[in-house]
GUVEX-764864 format. One line per 3 residues: number of its first residue (from 1); their letters; for each residue x, y, z of N, C-alpha, C. Coordinates in steps of 0.05 Angstrom, whole numbers, plus 5000, padded with zeros to 4 digits. Layout:
N
NUM = A = X:Y:Z:X:Y:Z:X:Y:Z ~ ...;
//
This chain:
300
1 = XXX = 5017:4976:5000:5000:5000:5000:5018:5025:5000 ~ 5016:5038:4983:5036:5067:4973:5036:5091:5003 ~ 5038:5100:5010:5046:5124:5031:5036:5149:5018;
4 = XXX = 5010:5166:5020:5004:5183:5000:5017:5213:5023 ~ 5018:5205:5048:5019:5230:5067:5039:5219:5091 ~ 5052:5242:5105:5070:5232:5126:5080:5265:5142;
7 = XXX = 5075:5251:5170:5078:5285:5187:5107:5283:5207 ~ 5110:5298:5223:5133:5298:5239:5127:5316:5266 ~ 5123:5306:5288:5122:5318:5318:5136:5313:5335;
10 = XXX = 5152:5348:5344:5165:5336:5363:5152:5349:5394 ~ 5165:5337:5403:5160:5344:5431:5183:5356:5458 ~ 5172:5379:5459:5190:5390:5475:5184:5403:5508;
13 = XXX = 5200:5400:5530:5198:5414:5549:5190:5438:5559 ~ 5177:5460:5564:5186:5492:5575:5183:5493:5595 ~ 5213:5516:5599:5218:5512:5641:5205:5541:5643;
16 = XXX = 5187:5551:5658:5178:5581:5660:5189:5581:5687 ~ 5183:5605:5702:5193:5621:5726:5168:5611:5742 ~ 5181:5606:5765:5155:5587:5780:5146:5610:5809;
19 = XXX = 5166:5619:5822:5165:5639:5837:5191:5660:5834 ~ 5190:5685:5841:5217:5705:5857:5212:5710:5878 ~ 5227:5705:5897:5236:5719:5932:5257:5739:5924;
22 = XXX = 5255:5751:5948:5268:5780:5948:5287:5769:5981 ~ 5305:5781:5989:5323:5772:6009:5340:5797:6008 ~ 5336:5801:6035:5357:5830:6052:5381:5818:6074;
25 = XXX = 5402:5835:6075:5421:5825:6089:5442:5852:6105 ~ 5432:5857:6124:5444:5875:6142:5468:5874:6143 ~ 5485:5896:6139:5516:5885:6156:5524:5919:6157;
28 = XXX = 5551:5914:6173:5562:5941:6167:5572:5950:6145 ~ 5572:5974:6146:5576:5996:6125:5608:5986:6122 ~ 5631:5993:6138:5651:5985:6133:5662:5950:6117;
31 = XXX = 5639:5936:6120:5655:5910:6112:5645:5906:6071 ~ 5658:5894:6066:5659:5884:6035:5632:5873:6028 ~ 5625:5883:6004:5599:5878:6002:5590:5852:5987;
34 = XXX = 5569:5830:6002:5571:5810:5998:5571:5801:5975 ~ 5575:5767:5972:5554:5760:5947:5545:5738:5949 ~ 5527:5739:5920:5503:5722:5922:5508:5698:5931;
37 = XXX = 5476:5690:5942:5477:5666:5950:5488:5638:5933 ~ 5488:5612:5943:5489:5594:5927:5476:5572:5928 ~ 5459:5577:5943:5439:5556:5958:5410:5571:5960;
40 = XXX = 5384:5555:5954:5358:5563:5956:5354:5538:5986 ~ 5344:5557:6004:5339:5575:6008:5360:5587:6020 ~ 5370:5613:6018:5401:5627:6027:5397:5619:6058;
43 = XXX = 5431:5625:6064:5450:5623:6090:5424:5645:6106 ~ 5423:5630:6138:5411:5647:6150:5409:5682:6157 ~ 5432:5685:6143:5439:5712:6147:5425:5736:6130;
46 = XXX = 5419:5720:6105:5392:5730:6094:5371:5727:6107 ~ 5353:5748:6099:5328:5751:6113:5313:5762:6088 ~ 5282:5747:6093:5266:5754:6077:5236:5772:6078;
49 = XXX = 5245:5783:6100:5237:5811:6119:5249:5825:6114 ~ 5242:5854:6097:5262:5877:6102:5260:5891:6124 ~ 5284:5896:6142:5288:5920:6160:5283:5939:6157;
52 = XXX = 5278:5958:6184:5272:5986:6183:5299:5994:6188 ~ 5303:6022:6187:5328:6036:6186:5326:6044:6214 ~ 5353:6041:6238:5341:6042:6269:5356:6076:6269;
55 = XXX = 5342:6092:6282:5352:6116:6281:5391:6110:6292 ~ 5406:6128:6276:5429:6126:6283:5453:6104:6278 ~ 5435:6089:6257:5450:6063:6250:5474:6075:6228;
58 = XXX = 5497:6057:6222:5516:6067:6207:5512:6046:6185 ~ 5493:6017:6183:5498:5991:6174:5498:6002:6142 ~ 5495:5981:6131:5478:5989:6098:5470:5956:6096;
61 = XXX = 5451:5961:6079:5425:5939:6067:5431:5936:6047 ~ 5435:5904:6029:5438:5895:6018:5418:5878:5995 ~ 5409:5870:5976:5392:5862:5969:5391:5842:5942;
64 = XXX = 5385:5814:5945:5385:5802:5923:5357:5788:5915 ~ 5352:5788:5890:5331:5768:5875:5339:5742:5879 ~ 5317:5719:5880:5319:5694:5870:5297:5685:5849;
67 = XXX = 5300:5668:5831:5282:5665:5813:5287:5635:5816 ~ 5261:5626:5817:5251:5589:5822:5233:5581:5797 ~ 5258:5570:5780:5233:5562:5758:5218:5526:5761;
70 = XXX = 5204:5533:5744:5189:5503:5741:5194:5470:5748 ~ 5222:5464:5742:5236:5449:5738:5251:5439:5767 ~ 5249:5461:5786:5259:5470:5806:5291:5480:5810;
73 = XXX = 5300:5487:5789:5328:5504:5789:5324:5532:5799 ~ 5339:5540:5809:5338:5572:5814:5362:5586:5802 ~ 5355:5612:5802:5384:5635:5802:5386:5661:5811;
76 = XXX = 5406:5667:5826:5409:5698:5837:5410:5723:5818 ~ 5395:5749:5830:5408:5765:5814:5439:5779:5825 ~ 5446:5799:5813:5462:5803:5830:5461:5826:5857;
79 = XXX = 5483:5824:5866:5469:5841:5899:5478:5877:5900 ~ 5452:5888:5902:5453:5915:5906:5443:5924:5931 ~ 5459:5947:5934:5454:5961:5952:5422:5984:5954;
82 = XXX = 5420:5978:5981:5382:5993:5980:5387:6025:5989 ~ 5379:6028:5965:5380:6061:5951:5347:6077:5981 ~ 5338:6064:5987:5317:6074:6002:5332:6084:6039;
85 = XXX = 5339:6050:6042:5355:6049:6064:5376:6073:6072 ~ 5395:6066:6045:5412:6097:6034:5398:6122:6043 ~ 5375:6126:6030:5363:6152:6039:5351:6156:6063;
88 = XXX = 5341:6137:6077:5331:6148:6106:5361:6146:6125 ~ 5386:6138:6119:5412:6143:6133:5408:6166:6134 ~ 5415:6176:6099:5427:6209:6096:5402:6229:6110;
91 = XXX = 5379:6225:6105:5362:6244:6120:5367:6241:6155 ~ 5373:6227:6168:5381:6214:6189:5399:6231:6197 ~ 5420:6234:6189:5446:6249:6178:5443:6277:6177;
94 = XXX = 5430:6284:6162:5429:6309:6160:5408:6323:6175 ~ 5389:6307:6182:5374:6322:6210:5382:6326:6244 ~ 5402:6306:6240:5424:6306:6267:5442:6335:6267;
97 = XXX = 5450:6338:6240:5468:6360:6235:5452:6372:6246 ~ 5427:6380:6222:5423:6412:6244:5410:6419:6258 ~ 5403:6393:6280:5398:6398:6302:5422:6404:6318;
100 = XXX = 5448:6398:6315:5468:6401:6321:5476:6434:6326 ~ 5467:6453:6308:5479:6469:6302:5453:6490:6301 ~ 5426:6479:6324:5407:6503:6325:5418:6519:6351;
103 = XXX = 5406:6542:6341:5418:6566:6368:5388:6568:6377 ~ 5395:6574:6402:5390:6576:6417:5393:6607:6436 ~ 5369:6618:6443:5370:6648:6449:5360:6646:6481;
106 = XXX = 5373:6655:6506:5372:6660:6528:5390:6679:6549 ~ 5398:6680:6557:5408:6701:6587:5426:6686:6593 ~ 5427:6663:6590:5446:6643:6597:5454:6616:6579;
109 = XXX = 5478:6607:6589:5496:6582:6566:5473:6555:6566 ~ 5465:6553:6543:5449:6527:6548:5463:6500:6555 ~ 5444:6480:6568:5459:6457:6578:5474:6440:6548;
112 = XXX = 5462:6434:6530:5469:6431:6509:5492:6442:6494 ~ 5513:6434:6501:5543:6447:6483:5549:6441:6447 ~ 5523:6426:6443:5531:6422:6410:5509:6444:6396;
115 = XXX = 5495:6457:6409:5476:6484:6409:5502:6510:6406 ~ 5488:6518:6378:5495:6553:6381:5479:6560:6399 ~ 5493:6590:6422:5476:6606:6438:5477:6630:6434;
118 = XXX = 5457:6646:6427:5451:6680:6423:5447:6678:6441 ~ 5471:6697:6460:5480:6708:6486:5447:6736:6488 ~ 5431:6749:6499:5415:6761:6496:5420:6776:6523;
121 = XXX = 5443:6770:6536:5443:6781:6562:5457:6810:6554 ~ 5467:6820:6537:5474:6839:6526:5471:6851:6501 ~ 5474:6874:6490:5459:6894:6480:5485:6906:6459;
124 = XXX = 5483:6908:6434:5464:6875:6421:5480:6856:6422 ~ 5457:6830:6412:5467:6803:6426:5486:6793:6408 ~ 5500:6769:6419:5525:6759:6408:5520:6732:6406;
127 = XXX = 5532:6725:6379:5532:6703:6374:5557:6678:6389 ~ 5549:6657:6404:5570:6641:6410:5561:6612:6401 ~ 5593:6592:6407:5592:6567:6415:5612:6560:6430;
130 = XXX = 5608:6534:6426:5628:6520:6456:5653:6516:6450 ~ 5678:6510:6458:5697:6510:6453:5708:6494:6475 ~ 5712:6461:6467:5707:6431:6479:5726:6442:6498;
133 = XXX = 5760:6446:6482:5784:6445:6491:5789:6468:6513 ~ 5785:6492:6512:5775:6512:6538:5751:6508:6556 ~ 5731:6484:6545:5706:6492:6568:5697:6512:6568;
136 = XXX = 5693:6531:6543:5681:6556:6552:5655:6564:6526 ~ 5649:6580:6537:5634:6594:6505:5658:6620:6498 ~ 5650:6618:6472:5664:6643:6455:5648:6648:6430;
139 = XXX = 5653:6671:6424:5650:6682:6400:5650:6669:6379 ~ 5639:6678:6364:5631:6663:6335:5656:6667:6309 ~ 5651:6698:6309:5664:6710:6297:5680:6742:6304;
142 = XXX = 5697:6734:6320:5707:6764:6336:5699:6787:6314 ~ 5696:6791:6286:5692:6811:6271:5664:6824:6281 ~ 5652:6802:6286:5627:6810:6298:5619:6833:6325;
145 = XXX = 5641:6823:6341:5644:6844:6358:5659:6865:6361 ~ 5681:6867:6340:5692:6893:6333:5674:6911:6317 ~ 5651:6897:6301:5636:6916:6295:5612:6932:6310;
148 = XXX = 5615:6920:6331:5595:6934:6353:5609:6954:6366 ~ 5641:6952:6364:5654:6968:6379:5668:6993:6362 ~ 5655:6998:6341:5660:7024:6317:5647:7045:6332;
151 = XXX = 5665:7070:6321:5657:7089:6338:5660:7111:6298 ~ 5638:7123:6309:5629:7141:6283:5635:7164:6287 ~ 5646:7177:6265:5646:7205:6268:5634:7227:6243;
154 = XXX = 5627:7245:6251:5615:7257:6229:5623:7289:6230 ~ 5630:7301:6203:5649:7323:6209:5640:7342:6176 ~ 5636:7366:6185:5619:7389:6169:5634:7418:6165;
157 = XXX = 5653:7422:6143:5669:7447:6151:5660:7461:6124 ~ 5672:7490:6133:5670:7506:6105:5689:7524:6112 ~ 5707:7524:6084:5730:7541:6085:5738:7562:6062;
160 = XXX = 5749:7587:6071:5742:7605:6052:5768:7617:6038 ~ 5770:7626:6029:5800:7641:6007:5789:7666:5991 ~ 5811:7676:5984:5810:7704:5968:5808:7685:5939;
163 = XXX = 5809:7657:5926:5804:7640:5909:5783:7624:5906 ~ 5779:7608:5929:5754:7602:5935:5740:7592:5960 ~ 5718:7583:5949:5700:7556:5978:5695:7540:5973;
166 = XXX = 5705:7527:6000:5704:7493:5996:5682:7487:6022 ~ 5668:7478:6018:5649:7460:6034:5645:7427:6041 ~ 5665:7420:6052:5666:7393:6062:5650:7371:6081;
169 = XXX = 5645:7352:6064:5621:7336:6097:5628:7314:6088 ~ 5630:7303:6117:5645:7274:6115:5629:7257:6141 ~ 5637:7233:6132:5627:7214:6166:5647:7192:6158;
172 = XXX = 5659:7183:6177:5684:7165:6186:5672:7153:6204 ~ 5686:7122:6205:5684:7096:6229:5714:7090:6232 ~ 5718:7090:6254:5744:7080:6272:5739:7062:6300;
175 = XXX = 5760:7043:6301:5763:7020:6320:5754:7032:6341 ~ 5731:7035:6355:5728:7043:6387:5757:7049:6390 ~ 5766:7076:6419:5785:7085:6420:5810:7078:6403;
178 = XXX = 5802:7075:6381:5840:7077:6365:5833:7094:6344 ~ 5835:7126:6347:5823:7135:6328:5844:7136:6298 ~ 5871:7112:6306:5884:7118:6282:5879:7096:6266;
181 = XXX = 5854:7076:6272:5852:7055:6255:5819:7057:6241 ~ 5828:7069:6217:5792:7080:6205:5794:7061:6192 ~ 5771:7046:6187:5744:7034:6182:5735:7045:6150;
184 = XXX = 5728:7065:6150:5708:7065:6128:5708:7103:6126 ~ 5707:7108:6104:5702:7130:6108:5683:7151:6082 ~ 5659:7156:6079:5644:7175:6062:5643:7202:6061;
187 = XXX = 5646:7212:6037:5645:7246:6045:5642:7255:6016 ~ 5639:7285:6011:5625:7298:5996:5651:7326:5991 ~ 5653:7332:5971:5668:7360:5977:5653:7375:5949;
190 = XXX = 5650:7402:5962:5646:7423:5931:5662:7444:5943 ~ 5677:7447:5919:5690:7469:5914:5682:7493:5896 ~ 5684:7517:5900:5673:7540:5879:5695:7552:5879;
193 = XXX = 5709:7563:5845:5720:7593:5842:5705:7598:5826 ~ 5725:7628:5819:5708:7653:5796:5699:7632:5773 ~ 5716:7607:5764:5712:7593:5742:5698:7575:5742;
196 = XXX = 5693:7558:5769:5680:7531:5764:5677:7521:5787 ~ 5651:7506:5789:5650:7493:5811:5650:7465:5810 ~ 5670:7452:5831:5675:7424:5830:5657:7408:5848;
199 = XXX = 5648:7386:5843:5635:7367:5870:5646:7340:5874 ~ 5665:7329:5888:5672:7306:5897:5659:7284:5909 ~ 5662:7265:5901:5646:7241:5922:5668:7220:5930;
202 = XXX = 5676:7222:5951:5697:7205:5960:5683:7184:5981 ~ 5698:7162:5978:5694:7133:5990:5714:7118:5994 ~ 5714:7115:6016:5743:7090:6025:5732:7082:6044;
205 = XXX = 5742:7041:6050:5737:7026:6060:5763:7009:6066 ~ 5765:6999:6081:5785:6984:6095:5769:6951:6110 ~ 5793:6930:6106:5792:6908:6119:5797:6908:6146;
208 = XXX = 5761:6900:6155:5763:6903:6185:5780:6877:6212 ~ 5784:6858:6191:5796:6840:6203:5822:6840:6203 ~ 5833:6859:6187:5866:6865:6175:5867:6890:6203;
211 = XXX = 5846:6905:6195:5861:6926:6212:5855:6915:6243 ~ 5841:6896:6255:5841:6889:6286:5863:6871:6287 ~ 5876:6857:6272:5892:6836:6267:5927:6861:6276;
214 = XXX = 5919:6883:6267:5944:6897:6265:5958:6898:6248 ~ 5956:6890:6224:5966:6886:6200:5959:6907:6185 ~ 5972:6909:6160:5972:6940:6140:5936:6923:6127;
217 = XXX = 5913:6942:6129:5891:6937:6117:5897:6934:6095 ~ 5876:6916:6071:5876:6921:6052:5851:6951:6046 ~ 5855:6959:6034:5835:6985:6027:5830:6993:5991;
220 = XXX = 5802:7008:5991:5807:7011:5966:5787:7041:5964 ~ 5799:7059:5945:5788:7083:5946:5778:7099:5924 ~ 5750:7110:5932:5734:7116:5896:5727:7149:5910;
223 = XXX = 5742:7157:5885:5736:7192:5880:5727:7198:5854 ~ 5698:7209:5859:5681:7211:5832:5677:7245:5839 ~ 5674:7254:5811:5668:7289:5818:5647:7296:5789;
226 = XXX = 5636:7312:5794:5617:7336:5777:5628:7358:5774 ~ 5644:7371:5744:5658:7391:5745:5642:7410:5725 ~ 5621:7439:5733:5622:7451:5728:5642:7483:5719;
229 = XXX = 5643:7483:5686:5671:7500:5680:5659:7503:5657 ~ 5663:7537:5646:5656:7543:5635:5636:7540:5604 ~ 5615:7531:5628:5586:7525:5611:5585:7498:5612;
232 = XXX = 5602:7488:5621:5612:7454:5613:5595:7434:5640 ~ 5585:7415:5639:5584:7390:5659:5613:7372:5659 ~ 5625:7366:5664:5650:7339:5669:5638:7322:5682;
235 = XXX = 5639:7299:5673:5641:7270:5698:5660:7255:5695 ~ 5670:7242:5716:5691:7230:5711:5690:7211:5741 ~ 5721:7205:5742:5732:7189:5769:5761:7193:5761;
238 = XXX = 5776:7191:5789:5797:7209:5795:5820:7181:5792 ~ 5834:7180:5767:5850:7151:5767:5834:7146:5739 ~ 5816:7144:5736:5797:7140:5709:5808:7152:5686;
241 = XXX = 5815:7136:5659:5817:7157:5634:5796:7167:5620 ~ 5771:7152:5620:5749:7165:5612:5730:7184:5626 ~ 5733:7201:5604:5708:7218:5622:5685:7239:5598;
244 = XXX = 5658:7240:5614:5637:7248:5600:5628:7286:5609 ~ 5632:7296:5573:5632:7328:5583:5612:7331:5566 ~ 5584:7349:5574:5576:7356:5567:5574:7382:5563;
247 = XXX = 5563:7398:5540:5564:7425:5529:5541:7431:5519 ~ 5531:7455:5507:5504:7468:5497:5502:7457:5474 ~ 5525:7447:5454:5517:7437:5434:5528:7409:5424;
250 = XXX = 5535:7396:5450:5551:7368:5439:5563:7357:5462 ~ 5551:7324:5457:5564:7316:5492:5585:7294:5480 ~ 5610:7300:5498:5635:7289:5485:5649:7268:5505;
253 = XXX = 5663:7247:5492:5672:7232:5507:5698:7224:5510 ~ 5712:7234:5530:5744:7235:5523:5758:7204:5543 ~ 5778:7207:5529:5803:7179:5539:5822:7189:5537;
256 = XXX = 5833:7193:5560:5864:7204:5569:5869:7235:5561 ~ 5837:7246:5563:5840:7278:5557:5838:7285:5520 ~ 5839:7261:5505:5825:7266:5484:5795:7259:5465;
259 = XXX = 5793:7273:5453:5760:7258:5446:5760:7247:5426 ~ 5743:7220:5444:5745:7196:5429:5719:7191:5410 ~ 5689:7209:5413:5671:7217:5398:5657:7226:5413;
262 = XXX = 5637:7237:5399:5607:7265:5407:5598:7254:5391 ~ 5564:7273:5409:5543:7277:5403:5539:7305:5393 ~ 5529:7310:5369:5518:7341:5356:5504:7337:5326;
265 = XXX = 5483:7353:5331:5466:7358:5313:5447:7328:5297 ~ 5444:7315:5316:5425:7294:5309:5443:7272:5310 ~ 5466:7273:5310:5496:7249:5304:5506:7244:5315;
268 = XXX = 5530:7220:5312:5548:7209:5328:5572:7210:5312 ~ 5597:7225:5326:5624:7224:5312:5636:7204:5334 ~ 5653:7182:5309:5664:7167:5329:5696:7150:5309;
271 = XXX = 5714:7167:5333:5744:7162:5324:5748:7129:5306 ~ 5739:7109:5317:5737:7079:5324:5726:7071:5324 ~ 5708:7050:5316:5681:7033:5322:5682:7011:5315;
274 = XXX = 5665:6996:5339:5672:6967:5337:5646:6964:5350 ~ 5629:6941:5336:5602:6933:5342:5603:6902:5349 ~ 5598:6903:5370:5596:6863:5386:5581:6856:5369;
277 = XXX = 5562:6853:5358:5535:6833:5350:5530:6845:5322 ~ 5512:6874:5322:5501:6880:5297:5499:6906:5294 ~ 5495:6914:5264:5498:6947:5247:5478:6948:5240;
280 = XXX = 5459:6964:5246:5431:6971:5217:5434:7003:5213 ~ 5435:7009:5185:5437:7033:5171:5407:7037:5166 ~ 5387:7042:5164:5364:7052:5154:5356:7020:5152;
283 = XXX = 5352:7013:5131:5343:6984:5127:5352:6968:5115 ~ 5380:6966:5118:5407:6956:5113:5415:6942:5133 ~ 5422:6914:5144:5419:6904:5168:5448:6877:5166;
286 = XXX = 5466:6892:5187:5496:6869:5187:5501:6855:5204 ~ 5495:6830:5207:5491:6818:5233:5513:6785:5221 ~ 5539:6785:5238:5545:6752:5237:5533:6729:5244;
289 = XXX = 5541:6715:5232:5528:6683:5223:5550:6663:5248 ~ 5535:6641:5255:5556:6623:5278:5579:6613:5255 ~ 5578:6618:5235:5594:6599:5211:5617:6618:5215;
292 = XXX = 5612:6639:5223:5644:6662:5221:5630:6690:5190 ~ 5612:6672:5185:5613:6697:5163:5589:6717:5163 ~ 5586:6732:5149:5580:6763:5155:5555:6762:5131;
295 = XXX = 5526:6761:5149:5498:6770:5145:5495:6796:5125 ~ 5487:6806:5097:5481:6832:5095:5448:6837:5086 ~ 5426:6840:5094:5394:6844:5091:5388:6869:5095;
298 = XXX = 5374:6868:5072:5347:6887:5071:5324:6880:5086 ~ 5318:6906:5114:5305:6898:5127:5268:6907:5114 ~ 5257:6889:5116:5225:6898:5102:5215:6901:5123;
//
């Protein structure tokens, strides 16, 4: 009898995933971080309870998969560290800090020495902490209390000549009794003759920790003036090469006493010009490209 048809079946196994456990493993932070198990169900030291984080702990948590398939084989994943655990340390951590470092405001040293104390028993109050190695409270920042101990002065003259008047006002800070260690100093001067009247604005400041230290301050000093002269405004600063003069018919702008361009009659004269970004002439428009090269449009 001939064979008109003929089939072929095979037959095969599939292993699927039958369960996953999850497994935590406490230890200290300092020791080597484990690895996986090799045995279902793991060394007692796994636990398949996760821990809470105990306030103040230093440990770190550890964490691996197991996967139990069908067949009954298993396999680990590999072991990471718990990013959660991690985070209730660091918040742990960082709420210890600053509790560490709240002040504390009373009449007296609080029992607490890891407490800032705002001293309030005096006028005005001072910032302290503890200082293990003396046993004592101290200051925070001695600058702090040299600045309570500035002594101000303020000083108003007017002086006269067959040339001119000068009217001076000033206010100065110096170290409580050292009146040769100034602080800071603001003031104003106008001067008038037959030709012009000048107005100064002077400012100097000094390093207050240089100068209690005893050391040469660092200092730095700004003299700005308004020079009225014949019909003219000047502005300037004293050390400055530029300066701005205005006139009845053109305001000019000089560098090192020469002019570098004005303003007159609707225009701008200018020695030099250099434009950061862009030019528009009427509706003519020059603006660079990121390529290096140079934009020219008609603006509509």
């Amino acid at each position: 009898m001939a064979v008109k048809a003929s089939g072929q079946i095979t037959l095969s196994s599939v292993v699927d995933v039958y369960a996953t456990y999850r497994y935590y493993l406490l230890q200290s932070s300092t020791a080597a971080a484990p690895s996986k198990p090799t045995t279902f169900p793991p060394s007692s030291a796994w636990k398949d309870a996760e821990p809470g984080y105990t306030e103040g702990s230093t440990n770190s948590l550890y964490i691996v998969d197991c996967s139990v398939f069908s067949d009954g084989t298993f396999a680990y994943s590999l072991v990471s560290l718990s990013s959660s655990y991690e985070a209730a340390k660091a918040a742990y951590n960082k709420a210890t800090n600053a509790l560490q470092h709240t002040v504390v405001q009373s009449t007296t040293a609080p029992s607490i020495t890891t407490y800032m104390w705002l001293d309030i028993s005096v006028e005005p109050p001072i910032l302290k902490r503890y200082n293990a190695e003396t046993a004592s409270w101290v200051i925070v920042n001695d600058t702090t209390e040299i600045i309570y101990n500035l002594e101000q002065n303020l000083e108003a003259s007017i002086t006269k000549s067959a040339q001119d008047i000068t009217l001076a006002v000033s206010e100065d800070y110096y170290l409580k009794d050292e009146t040769d260690s100034l602080i800071s100093s603001v003031g104003t001067l106008i001067e008038q003759t037959k030709n012009s009247v000048e107005i100064q604005f002077n400012q100097f400041s000094a390093d207050i920790e240089a100068v209690a230290n005893g050391a040469d301050a660092e200092f730095e000093e700004i003299r700005k003036y308004i020079r009225f002269e014949d019909g003219k405004i000047m502005l300037g600063e004293t050390g400055n090469e530029l300066e701005l003069v205005i006139a009845n018919n053109r305001i000019s702008f000089l560098q090192d006493g020469a002019e570098v361009a004005y303003f007159s009659n609707r225009k701008l004269y200018v020695t030099d010009g250099e434009y950061t970004h862009s030019l528009r002439v009427g509706r003519l428009s020059i603006t660079p490209r990121s390529n290096g090269n140079t934009s020219i449009n008609i603006v509509t």
